[in-house]
N, C-alpha and C positions, 0 to 999 in steps of 0.2 A: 596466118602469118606466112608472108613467100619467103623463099631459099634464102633470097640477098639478104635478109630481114633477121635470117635466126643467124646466118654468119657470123651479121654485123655485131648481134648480141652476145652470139658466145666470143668473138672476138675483145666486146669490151667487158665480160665476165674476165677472161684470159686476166685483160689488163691489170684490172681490180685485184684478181687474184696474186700477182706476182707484183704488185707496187706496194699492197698491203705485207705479204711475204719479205719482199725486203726491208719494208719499214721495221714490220717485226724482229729479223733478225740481227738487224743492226745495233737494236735499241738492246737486244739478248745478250749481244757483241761488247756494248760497254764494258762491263768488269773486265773483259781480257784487255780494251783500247787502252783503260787506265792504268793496269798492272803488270803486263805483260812484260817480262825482263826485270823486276823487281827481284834478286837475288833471292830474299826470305818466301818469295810464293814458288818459284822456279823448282824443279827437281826433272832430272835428264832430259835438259833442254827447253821442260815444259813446264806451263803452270799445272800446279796442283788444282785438284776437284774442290767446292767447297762444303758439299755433305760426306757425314760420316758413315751412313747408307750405303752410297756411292761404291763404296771400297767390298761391301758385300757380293756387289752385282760384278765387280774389276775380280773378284781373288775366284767368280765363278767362272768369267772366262778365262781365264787364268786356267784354271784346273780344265775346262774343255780342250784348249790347243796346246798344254801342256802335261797334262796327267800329276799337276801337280796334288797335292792337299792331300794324301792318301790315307792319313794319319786322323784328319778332320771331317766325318761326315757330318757337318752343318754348312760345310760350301754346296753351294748350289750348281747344277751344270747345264746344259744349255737346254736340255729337254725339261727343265724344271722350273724354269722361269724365263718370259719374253722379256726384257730387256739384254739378260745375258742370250739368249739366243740371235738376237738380231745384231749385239755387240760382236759376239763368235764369227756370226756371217760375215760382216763388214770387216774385222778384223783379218779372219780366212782369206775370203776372195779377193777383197778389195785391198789389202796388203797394206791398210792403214795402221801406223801404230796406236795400241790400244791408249796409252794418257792422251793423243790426240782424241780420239771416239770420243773417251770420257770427257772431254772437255768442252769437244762441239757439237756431239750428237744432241744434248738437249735443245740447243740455241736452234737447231735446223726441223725437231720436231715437234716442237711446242708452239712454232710458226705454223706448220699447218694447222693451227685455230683457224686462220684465215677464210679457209673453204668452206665449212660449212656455213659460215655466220653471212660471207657471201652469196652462198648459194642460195638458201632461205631468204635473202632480198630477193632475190632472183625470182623464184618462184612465188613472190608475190610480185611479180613485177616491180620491184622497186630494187637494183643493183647498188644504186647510191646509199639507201637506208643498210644493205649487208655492209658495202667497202666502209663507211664511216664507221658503224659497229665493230668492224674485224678491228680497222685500226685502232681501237679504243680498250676492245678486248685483249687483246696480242700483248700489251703494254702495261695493263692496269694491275696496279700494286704487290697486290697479294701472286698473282699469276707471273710474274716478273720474278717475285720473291724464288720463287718456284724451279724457277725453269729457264735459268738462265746460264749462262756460259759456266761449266763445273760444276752445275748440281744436277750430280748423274743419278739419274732417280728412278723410278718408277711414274712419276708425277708428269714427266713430258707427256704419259700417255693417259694417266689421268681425264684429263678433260677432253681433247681432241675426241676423242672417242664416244661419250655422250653426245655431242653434239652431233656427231655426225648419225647415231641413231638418232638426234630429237629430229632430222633433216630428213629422214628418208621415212617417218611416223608419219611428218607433215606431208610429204611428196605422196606418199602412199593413200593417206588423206584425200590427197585431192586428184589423184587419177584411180584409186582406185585398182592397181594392176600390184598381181603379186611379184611382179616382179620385183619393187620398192622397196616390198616388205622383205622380200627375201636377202637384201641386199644389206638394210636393217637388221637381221638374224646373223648375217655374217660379222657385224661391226660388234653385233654382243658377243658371240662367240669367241671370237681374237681377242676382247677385251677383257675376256676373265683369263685370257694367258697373258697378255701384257701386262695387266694388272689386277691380280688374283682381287686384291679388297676392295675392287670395283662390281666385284659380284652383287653388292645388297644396292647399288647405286642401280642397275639394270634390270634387277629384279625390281625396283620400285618404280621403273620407268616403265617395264610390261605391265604390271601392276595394275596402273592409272591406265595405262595404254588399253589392255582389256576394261577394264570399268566404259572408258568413254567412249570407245567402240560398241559397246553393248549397249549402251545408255543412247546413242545418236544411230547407228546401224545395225544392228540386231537382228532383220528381216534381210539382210543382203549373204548371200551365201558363201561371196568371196571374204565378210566377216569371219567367218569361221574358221577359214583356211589359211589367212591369216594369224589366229589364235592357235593354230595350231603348228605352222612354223614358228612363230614365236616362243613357244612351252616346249615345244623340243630345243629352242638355241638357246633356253634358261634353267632347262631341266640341268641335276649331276648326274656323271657318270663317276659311279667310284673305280676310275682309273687314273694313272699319273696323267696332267696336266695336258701333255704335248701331246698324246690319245685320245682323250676326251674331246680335244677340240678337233682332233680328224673324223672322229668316227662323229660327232655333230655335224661337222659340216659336209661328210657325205651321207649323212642322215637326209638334211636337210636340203641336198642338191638331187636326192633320189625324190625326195614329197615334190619337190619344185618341178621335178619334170612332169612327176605323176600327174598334178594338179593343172597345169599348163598344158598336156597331152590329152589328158583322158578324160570324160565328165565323171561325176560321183553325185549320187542323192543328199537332198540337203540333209536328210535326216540320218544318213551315215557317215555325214560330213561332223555334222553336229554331234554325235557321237565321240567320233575320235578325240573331237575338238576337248570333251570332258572326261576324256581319258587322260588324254597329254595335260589336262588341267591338273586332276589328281596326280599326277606323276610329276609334274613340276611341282607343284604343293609342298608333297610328300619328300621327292627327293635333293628339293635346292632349302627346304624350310624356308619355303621366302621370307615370311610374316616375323618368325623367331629371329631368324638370322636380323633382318632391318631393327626389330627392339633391343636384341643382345648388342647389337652394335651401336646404339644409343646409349645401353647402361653401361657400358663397358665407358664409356665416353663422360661419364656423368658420375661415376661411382668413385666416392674417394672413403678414407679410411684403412682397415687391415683387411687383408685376405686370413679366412679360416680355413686351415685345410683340416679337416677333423676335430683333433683337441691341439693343432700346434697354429698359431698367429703370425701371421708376415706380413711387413709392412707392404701398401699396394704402393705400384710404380707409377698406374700413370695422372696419381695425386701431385709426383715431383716432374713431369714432364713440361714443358713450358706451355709445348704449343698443342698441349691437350687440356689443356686448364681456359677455360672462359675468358672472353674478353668483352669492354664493353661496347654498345651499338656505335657510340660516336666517342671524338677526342674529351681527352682532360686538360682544356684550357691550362690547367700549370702545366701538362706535359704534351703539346699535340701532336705529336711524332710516335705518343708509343702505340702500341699497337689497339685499334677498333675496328670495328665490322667495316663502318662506312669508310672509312681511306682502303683497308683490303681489298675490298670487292669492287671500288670505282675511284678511288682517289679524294675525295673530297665528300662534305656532308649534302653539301647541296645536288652534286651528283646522284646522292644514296637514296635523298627525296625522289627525285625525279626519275631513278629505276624504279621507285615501289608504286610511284602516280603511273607510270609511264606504263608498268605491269599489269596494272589492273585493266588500265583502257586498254592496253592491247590484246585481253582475254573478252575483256565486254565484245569487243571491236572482231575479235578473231578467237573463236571460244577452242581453239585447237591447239591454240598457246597452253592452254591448264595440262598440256602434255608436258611443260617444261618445271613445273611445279612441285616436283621432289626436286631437282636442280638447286630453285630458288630457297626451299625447303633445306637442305642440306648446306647451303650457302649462312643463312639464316642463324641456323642451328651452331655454327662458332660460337655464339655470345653466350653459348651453355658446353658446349664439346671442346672450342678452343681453332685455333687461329686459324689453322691444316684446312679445315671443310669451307673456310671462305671461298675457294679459287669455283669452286663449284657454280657459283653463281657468276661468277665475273661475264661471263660472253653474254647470261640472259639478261645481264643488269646492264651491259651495253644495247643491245638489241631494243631494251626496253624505254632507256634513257634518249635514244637518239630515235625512235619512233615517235617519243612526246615534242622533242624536236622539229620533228617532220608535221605534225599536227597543228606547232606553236607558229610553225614559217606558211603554213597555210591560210595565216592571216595578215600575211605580208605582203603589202603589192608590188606587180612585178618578179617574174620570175627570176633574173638578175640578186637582185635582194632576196628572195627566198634562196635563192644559193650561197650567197654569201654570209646571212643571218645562219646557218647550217655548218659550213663549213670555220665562221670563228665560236659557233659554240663548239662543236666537235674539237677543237683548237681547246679550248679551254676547258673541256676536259680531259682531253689527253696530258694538257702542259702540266698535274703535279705528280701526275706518272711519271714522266718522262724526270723530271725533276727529282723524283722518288729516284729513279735510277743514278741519274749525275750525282748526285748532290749527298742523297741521307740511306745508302743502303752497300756497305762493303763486307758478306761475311767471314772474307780472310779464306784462307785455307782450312783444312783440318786439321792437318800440320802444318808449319813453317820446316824450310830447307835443314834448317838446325836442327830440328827435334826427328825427321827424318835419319838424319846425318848416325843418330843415338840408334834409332829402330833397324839399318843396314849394318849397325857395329854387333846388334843383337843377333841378327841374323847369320851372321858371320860365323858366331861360335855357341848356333843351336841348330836342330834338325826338326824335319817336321815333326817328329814324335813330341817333342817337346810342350811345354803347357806355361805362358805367360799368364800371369793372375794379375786383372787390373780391373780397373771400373769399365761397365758395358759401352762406356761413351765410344769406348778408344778400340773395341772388340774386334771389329773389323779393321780398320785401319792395322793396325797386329798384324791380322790374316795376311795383307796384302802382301806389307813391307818387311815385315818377319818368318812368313810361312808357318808360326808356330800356332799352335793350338789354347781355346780360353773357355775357362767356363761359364762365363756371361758374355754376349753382347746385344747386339744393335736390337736384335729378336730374341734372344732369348737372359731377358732381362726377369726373370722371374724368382721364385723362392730363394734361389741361388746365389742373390745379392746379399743376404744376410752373411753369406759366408764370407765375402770381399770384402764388405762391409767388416765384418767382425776380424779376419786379417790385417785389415790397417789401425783397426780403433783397441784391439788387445792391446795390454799393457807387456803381455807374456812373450815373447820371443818364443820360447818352447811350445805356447800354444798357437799361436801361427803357424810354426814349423809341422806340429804333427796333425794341425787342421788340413793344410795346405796338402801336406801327404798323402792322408786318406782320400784328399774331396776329388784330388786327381787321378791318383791309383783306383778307385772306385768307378768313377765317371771313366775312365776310359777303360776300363772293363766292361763297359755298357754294350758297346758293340760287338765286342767276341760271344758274350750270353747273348745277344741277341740273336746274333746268327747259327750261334749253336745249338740252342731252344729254339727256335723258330716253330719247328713243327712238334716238339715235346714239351709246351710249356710247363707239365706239373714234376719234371725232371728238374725245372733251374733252381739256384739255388732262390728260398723264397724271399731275401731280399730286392732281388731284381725284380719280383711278380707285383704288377700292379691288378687291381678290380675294378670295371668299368663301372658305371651307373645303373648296369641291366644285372652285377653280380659277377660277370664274367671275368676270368684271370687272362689278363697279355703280359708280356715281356714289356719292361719299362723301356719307351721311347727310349731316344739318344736326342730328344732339347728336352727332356722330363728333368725337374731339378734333382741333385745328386743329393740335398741336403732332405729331402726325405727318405731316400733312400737311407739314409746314415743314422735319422732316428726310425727307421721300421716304424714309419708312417702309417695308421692304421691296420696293423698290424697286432695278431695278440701278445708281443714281445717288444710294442712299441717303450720308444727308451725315455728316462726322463729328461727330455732337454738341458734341465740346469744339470743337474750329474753328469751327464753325457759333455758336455760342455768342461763342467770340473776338473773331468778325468783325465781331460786334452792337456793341461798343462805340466801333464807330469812326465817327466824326460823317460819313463820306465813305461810309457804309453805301447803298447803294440801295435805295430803299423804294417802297414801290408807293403812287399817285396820292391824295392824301389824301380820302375822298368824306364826313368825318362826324366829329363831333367826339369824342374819348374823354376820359373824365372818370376819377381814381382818387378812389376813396372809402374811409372809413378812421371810423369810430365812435370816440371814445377807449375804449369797453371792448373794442375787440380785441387790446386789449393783453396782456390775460389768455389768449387764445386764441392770440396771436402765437407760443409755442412747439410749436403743432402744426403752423402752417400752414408755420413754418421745413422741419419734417422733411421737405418735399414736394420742396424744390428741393434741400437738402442732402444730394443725392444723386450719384453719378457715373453718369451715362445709358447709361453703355459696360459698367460692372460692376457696378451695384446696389448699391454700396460707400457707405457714407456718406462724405462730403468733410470735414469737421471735428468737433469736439466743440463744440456751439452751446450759450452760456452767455446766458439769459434767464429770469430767475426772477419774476419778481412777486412780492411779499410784504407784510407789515405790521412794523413794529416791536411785536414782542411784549415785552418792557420794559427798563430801562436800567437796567446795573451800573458805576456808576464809570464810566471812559472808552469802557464796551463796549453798543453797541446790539446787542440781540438779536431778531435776526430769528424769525418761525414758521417757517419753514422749515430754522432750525437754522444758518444761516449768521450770523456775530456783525459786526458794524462796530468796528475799534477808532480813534475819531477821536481819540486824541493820538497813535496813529502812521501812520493812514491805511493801517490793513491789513484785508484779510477777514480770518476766521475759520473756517476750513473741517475736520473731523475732525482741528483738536488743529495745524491747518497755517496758518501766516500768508502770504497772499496779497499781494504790494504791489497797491494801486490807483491808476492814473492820474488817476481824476476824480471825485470828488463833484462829481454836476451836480443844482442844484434848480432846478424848474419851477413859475412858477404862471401858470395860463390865466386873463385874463382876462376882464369880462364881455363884454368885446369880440369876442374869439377871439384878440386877440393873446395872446404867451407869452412872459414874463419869463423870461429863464435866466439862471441865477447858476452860474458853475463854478468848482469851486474845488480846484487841482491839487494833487497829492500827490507822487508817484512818477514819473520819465520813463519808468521802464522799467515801468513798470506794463502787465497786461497786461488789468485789469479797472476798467469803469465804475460806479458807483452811480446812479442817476439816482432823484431823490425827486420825485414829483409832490405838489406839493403840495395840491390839491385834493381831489384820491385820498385822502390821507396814506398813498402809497402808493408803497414802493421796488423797485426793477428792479435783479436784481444782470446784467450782463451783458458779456462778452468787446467788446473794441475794436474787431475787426471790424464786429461787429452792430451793437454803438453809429455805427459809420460808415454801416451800412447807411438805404437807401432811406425803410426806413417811420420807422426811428426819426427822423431828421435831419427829415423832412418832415414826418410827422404828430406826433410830442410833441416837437418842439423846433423847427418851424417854419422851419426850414432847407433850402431849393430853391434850384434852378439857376432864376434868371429868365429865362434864356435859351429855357428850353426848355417852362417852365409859368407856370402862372397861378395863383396861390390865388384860386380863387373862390366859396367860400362857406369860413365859420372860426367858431369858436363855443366856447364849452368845450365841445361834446360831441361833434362831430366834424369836418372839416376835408376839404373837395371841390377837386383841381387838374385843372386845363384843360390839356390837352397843346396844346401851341404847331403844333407840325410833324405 
């Protein structure tokens, strides 16, 4: 090929790459076209983010150019994770304000998908087959869902990053120069700082990568050398994060000269080759790490720790729960494999036809097959692992394309046969965007407006007790400290959980005291023991699996700590439990004020977070049958209100209506919040022996069918019906939208 020739090509690569780039961004662009200045999404200026992730990665640069969080070591800071490092950069240098970053920086790099799905046409000669790809990939469903304007994530780096190692496997492929591969080593290496959980995603990509290399090249000596920067840029170093990957990649820039400068014997090429083999083996656990990350994905039920049972979390997780391959004609909107990964079913066909002949066709494709693999693997893991597949389910789709127009006469018509299919599968993406996907903020302006009144009159020492949803968001807009969220959603929820669902004020109050007085003594032992651990005191000392004693982490949950979790002095749960409700409890020094915090829309979510404590700690048993519905009144017959959810109201005899069965109820109670945050309650009795409440929010127009207990319970009394022990709290911040108490003791 002459000069003018590769010009002219990289010239229309350029084009491709920057027409598809802006298609993608734009299309990223919508949610802000559509909402932007929308007072309820708005906050200083800006729109809000709309994951609650997001606020992890905002409160760790946050703490890098501020020093803030000194009080909370579960903030992260810029050497600890790459998205907050590249947020810090841009923020630092480039003197952007950080909700701007958060806002646009996913829409700007979740667009470069573009490049590699271009370039791989490229290097098969066919540009057209990558640009029609990129634009199809950039856009498609689930990758949209993702990575769109305010879902500040980890996720923009998610995929981008695959791909451009499956581009430089293939390139390496086919010239054969270490230079490809080394360039490939580099894109794993960054990617386990960009996005630490993409480690088992790269190790399954080396994986294959050595198998099919060994299996087709085997006799070529640059194979080896090869496998051997590869296994160092997949091997651990157990050092923090932003070390690991310097001293890899000047591991790997020292081999690259070696290897490029100097010859070596095959057979001491091959040697090392099974050296760095055994060492990446041994110290990334590839093999363990890819299945534990499967079961972890598949496992539902209690977690056992010893002889004490906790409910597993990510049983209640949405979008780690399974879905199915295609739509449910009654509902085709909700979530399936085939709209995620390509928009439509026929599309989803025509990736997995399209995949195959493109492996028969080009057997260097089966490099892309944990991708597809992992895409796949949602109809069992759950929504998240779709995006995975999205660019090879374009690549693949529009290859069968390019195959189906090869029977088209006239070059004219094969372009245009091409370009309105590519058309028509881009359009219920793109539609997907307009049309059926807004996920709001994480706050609204209002409920923010609540969390800066918080902040006002707490310090960072402080400790907000709420469900993990809101854990982060806290950090951001509060600066106070929690002891669940986004990540460390673990044993820990029982104790949240059992805070809102006690019936006890005094047990709340002296749960709440210990779990936080406790837990932030975590770090002082920590530091103080560090090198004397058989000095601390031995409830802080945890035992590894080899028998060995360390100092309990600071994300290790507090609620073992609290019954001397295997431990020869472990306590009885229910006693332990018992003892909490008595006002003569002994509780440890109070150093920091704890706040419970409560949104009115957790109210919808309040039946998950029930199942966490509704349990019995000793048998994994559930303790009652918990009656908490939220509903709407879907329309009225005569004296019967009928609920969506199939339960009926009969208000001329104050009964449920439940499968054909009449329920007495004790309480029709309505509520309405005012603008104040005070809360009108009207109740209005039915039944003595009733053994179910109604509650109407009137605001909402939204009803609660739910058992007497629960109705007694913690969150309902205090947060929708404004009812505390004054003895023991304070309401200090009330609103209609959500409602902040100040523990007294």
């Amino acid at each position: 090929m002459n000069k003018i020739n590769i010009i002219q090509e990289k010239k229309e690569v350029n084009i491709y790459i920057a027409v598809a780039f802006i298609f993608s961004l734009l299309v990223h662009l919508i949610w802000v076209f559509m909402h932007h200045g929308d007072p309820a999404y708005m906050w200083n200026g800006q729109l809000m983010i709309n994951t609650n992730d997001g606020y992890y990665f905002a409160s760790g640069v946050k703490k890098s150019l501020y020093g803030m969080y000194q009080y909370n070591h579960m903030v992260p800071s810029f050497l600890d994770r790459g998205l907050v490092f590249v947020t810090f950069i841009i923020v630092k240098f480039l003197h952007i304000p950080l909700n701007s970053v958060m806002l646009y920086l996913p829409t700007v790099i979740s667009s470069l998908i573009v490049i590699p799905l271009i370039l791989i046409g490229k290097l098969y000669n066919k540009p057209l087959w990558g640009f029609f790809s990129a634009l199809l990939a950039s856009v498609a469903w689930s990758y949209y869902n993702r990575t769109l304007a305010g879902y500040y994530d980890t996720d923009m780096f998610a995929l981008i990053m695959p791909y451009f190692i499956l581009y430089y496997f293939l390139k390496a492929l086919k010239s054969f120069t270490i230079k490809d591969i080394f360039i490939a080593t580099i894109f794993i290496v960054v990617y386990s700082f960009l996005y630490p959980h993409g480690v088992s995603v790269s190790n399954a990509m080396v994986l294959i990568f050595t198998v099919y290399i060994l299996v087709f090249y085997r006799k070529n000596e640059k194979t080896y050398i090869f496998l051997i920067l590869l296994f160092i840029s997949a091997s651990h170093i157990p050092l923090p994060i932003i070390y690991e990957m310097t001293i890899k990649i000047i591991l790997l820039s020292i081999a690259f000269f070696l290897f490029t400068k100097k010859s070596f014997s095959m057979k001491a090429i091959i040697y090392v080759s099974a050296i760095t083999f055994l060492y990446f083996l041994i110290s990334s656990n590839a093999l363990e790490s890819i299945i534990n990350r499967v079961v972890s994905y598949t496992s539902t039920g209690t977690v056992t720790e010893g002889s004490i049972h906790f409910y597993g979390v990510l049983q209640t997780v949405s979008e780690a729960s399974g879905i199915p391959f295609f739509p449910d004609p009654r509902n085709p909107y909700a979530n399936n494999v085939s709209y995620r990964i390509i928009g439509s079913v026929i599309g989803f066909f025509m990736f997995i036809i399209g995949y195959v002949i493109l492996v028969l066709r080009k057997k260097e494709f089966i490099l892309a097959l944990p991708l597809v693999g992992i895409g796949l693997f949602a109809h069992w893991g759950g929504l998240r692992f779709t995006i995975y597949a999205v660019p090879i389910a374009a690549l693949s789709a529009i290859y069968l394309l390019g195959l189906i127009s090869e029977y088209i006469q006239g070059k004219k018509l094969q372009y245009m046969f091409l370009i309105l299919a590519t058309i028509a599968l881009i359009y219920p993406n793109v539609k997907h965007a307009l049309e059926g996907y807004n996920p709001g903020p994480v706050f609204q302006n209002s409920e923010v407006k609540d969390l800066n009144s918080l902040k006002k009159i707490s310090n960072s020492k402080d400790y907000t007790l709420t469900w993990w949803d809101y854990g982060y968001p806290i950090w951001y807009y509060t600066e106070t400290n929690t002891l669940i969220d986004g990540g460390k959603h673990n044993n820990d929820n029982y104790i949240i959980s059992k805070l809102f669902l006690s019936t006890s004020p005094q047990f709340t109050s002296n749960l709440a005291r210990l779990s936080v007085e406790k837990y932030a003594k975590t770090y002082d032992i920590l530091k103080k023991y560090k090198k004397d651990i058989d000095k601390a005191p031995q409830e802080y000392i945890m035992i590894d699996s080899k028998g060995h004693n360390f100092i309990r982490p600071i994300a290790a949950p507090i609620i073992n700590t609290l019954l001397q979790e295997g431990k020869p002095n472990q306590k009885d749960p229910n006693k332990f439990l018992q003892d909490l409700a008595s006002s003569n409890y002994k509780l440890p020094k109070k150093t920091r004020d704890i706040y419970f915090y409560a949104p009115l829309k957790m109210l919808n979510i309040f039946p998950v977070i029930t199942r966490f404590s509704n349990i019995d700690l000793t048998t994994g048993k559930k303790e009652r049958n918990i009656w908490f519905y939220p509903t709407y009144a879907y329309k009225k017959d005569g004296s019967l209100i009928i609920f969506r959810n199939g339960i009926a109201f009969d208000t001329a005899k104050g009964n449920l209506i439940l499968n054909n069965r009449e329920l007495p109820l004790k309480y029709l109670v309505e509520t309405k919040i005012e603008s104040n945050g005070d809360i009108k309650v009207t109740p209005n009795k039915y039944h003595d022996d009733g053994r179910y409440v109604l509650l109407y929010i009137k605001n909402l127009n939204e009803f609660i069918v739910m058992d007497n207990q629960t109705f007694a319970s913690n969150y309902v009394q205090m947060f929708l019906l404004g009812n505390y022990d004054k003895s023991l709290f304070d309401l200090v911040v009330k609103s209609p939208y959500s409602r902040v108490y100040k523990l007294k003791k």
